[in-house]
PAZAPA-4460 file (N, C-alpha, C; in steps of 0.05 Angstrom, whole numbers, plus 32768, in hexadecimal, padded with zeros to 4 digits):
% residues 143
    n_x    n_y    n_z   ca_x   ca_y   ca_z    c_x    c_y    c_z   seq   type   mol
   8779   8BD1   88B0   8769   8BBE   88BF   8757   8BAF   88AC     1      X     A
   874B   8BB7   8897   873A   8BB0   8885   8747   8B9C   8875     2      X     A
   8768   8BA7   886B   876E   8B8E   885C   8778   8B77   886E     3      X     A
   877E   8B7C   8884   8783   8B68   8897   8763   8B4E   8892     4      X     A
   8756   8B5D   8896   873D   8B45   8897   873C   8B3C   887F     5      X     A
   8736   8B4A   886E   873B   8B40   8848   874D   8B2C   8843     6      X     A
   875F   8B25   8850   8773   8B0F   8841   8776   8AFC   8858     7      X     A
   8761   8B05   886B   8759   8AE0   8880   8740   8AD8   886F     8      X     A
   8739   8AE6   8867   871F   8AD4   885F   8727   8AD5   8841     9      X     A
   8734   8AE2   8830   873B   8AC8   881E   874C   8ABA   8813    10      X     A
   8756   8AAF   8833   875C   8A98   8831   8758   8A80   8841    11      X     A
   873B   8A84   884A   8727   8A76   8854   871F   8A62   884A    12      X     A
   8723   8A62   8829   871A   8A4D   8814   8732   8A38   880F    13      X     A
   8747   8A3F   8811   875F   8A34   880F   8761   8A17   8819    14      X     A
   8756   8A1B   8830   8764   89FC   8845   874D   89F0   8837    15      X     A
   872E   89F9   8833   8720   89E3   8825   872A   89DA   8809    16      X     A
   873A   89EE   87FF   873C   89E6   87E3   8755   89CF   87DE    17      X     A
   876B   89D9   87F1   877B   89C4   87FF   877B   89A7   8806    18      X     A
   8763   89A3   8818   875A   898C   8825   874E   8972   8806    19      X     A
   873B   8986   87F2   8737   8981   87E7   8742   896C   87D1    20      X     A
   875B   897F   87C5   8776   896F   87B5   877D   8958   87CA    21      X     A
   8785   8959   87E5   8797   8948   87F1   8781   892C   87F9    22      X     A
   876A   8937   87FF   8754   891C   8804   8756   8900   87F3    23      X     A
   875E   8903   87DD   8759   88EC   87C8   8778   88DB   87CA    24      X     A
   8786   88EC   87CC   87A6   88DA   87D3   87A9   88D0   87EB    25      X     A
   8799   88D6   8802   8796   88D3   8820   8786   88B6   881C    26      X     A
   876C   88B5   880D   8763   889D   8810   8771   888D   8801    27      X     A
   8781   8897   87E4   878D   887B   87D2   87A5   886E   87EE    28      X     A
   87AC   8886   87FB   87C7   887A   880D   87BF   8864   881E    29      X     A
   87A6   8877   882B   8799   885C   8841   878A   8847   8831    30      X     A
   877F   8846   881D   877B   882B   880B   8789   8818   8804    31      X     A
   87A7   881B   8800   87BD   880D   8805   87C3   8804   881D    32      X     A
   87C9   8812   8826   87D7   880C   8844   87BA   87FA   884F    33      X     A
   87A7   87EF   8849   8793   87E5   8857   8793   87C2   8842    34      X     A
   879F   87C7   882C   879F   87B6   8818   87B8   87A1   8821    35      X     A
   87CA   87B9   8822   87E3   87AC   8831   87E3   8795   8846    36      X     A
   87D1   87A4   885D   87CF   8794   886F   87C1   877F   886B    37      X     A
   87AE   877A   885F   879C   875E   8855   87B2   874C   884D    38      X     A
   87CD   8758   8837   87E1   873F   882B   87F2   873B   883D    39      X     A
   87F5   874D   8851   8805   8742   8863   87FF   872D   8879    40      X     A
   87DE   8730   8876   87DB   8729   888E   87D5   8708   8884    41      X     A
   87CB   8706   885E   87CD   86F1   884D   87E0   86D8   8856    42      X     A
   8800   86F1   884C   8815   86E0   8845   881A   86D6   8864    43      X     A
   881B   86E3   887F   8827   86D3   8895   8814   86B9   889B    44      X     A
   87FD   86BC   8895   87E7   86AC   8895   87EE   868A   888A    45      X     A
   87F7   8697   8870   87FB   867E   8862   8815   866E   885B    46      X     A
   882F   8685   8862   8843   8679   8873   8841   8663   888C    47      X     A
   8832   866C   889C   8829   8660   88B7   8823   864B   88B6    48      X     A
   8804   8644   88A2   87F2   8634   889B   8806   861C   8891    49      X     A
   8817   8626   8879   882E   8612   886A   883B   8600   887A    50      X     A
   8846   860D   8891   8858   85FE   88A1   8840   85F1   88AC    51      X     A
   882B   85F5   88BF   8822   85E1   88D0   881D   85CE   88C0    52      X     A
   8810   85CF   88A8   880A   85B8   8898   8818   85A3   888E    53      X     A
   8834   85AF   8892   884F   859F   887F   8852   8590   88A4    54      X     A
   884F   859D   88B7   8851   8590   88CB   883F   857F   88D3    55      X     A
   8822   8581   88C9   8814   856D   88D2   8817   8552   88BB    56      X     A
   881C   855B   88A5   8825   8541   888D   882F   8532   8893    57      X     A
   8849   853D   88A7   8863   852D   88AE   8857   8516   88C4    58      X     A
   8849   8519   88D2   8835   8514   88E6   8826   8500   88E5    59      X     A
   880E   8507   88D3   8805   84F7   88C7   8806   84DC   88BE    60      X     A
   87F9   84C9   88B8   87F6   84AF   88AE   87EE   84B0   8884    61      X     A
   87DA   84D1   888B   87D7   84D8   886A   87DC   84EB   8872    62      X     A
   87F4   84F3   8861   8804   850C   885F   87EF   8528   8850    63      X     A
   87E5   851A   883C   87DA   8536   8823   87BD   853B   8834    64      X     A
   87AA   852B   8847   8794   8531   885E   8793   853E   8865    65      X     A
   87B7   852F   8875   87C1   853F   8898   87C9   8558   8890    66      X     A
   87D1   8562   8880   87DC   8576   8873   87C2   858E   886A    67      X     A
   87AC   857E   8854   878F   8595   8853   8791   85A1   886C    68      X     A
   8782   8588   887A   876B   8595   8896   8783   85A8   88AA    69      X     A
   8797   85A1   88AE   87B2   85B2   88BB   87B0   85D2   88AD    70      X     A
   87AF   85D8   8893   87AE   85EC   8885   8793   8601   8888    71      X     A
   877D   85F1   8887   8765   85F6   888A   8756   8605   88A6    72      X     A
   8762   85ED   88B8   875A   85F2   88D2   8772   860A   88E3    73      X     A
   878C   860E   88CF   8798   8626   88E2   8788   863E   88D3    74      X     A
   878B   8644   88BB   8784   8665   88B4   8768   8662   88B9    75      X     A
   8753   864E   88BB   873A   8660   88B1   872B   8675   88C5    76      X     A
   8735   8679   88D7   8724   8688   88ED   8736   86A3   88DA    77      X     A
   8749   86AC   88D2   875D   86C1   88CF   8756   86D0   88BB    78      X     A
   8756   86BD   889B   8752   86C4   8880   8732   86C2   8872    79      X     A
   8728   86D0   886A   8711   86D1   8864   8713   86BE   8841    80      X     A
   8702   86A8   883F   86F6   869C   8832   870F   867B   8826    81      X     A
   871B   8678   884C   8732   8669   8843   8725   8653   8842    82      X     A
   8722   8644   8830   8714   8629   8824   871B   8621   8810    83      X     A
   8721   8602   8805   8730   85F5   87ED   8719   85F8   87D0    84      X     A
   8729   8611   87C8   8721   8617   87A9   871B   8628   87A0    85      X     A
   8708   8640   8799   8711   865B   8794   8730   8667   8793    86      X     A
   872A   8664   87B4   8745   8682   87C2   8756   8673   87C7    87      X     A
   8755   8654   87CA   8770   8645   87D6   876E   8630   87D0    88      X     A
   8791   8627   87CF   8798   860F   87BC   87AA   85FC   87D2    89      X     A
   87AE   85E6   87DE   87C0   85E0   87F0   87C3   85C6   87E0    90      X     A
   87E3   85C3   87DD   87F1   85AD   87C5   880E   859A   87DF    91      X     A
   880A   8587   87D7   881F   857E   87EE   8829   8566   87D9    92      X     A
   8843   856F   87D9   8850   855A   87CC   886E   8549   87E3    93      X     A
   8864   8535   87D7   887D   8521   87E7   8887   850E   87E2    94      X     A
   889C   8504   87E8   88B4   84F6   87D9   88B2   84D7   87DD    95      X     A
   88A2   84D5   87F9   88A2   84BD   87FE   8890   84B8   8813    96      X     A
   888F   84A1   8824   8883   849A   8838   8893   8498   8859    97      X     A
   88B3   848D   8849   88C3   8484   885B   88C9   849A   886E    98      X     A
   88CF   8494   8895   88DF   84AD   8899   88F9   84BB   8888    99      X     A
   8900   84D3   8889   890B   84E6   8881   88FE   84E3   8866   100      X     A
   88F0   84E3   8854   88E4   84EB   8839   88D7   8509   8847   101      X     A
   88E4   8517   882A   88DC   8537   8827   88BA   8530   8820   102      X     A
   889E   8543   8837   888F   8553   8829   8888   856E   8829   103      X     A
   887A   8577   8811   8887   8592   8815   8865   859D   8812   104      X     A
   885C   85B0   8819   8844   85C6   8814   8841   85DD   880E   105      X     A
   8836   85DB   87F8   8831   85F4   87EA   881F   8609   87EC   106      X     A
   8811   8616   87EF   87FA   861B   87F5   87FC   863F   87E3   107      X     A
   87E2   8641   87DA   87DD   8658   87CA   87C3   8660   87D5   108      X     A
   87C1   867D   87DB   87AB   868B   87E4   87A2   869F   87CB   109      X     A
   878B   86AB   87C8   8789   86C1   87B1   8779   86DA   87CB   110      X     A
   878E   86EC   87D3   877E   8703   87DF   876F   8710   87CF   111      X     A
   875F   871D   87D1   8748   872F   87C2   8755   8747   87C1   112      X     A
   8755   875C   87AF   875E   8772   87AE   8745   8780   87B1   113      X     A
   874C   8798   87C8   8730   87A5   87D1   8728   87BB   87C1   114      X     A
   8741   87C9   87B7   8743   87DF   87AF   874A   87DD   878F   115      X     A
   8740   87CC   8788   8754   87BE   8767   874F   87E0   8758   116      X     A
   8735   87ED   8756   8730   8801   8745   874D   8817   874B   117      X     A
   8749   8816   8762   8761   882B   8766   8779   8826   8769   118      X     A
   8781   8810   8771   879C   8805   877C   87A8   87EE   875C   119      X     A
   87B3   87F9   8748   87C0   87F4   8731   87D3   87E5   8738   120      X     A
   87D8   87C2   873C   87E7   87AD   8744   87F5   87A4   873A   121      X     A
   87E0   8791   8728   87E4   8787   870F   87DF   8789   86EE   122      X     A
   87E8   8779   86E1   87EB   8782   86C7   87BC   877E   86BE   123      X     A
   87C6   8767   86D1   87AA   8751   86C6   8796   875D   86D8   124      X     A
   879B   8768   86E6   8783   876E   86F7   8764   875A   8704   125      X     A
   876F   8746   870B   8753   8736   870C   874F   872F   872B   126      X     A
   874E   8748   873B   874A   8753   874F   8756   8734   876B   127      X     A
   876C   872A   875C   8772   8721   877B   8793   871D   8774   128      X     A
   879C   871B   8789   87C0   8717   878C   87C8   8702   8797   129      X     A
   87DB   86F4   8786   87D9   86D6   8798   87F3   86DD   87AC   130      X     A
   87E9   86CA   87C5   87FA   86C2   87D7   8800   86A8   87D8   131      X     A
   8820   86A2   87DF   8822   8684   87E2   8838   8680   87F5   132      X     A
   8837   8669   8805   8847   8664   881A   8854   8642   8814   133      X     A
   886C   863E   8813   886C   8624   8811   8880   8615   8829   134      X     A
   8881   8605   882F   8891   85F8   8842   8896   85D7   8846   135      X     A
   88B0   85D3   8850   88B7   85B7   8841   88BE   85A4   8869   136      X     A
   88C1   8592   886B   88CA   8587   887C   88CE   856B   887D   137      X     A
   88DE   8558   888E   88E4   8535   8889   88CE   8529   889D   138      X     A
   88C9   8515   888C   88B1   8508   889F   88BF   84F7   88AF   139      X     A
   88AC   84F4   88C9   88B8   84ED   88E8   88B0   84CC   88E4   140      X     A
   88C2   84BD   88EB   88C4   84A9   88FA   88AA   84A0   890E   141      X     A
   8897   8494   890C   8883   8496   891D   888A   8479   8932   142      X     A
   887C   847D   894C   887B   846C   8960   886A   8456   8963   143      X     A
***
């Protein structure tokens, strides 16, 4: 009966010593997976943003305008610090004026890496990852 109790209690220490080792891989995992979701939630962002803009260019009377404020005014409620320069670049190139002339939008975001100390990305490490979305379409015929 005596050694019965002797070898519950020690191994009483165990699950703390356990918990211990596994705690620091538990947060690197969820530090990722939380990092993740920021680029994901980046890149559909500025996928999205690309097209409306290439759609409002097409639209437009000034294509490279209609195209900013289109870019601007879809992500900014979504992406934190979406504004022209730092973190984001929106480039619209086009072929022409006439209907069917190709323009196309480019657009480059820089997410912030939250976790840069821990989360080993890049070579350069200069705590952000670019995102970029680009999208092309023919300009419409206006009425």
């Amino acid at each position: 009966m005596n050694k019965k109790k002797m070898t519950i209690r020690s191994e009483r220490g165990n699950v703390l010593i356990e918990f211990a080792l596994i705690l620091p891989v538990l947060i690197l995992i969820i530090a990722g997976i939380i990092q993740f979701g920021f680029l994901l939630n980046a890149k559909i962002a500025v996928n999205t943003a690309s097209y409306e803009a290439v759609r409002a260019a097409t639209l437009s009377d000034d294509p490279e305008a209609g195209a900013i404020e289109a870019a601007i005014s879809y992500a900014s409620a979504s992406l934190p610090g979406w504004k022209i320069g730092e973190r984001l670049s929106v480039e619209v190139i086009r072929s022409g004026n006439l209907p069917g002339d190709m323009v196309q939008v480019n657009i480059l975001y820089n997410v912030p890496l939250f976790f840069s100390e821990f989360l080993i990305i890049t070579e350069n490490s200069n705590d952000f990852i670019i995102v970029s979305g680009s999208s092309s379409m023919g300009i419409e015929e206006k009425d």
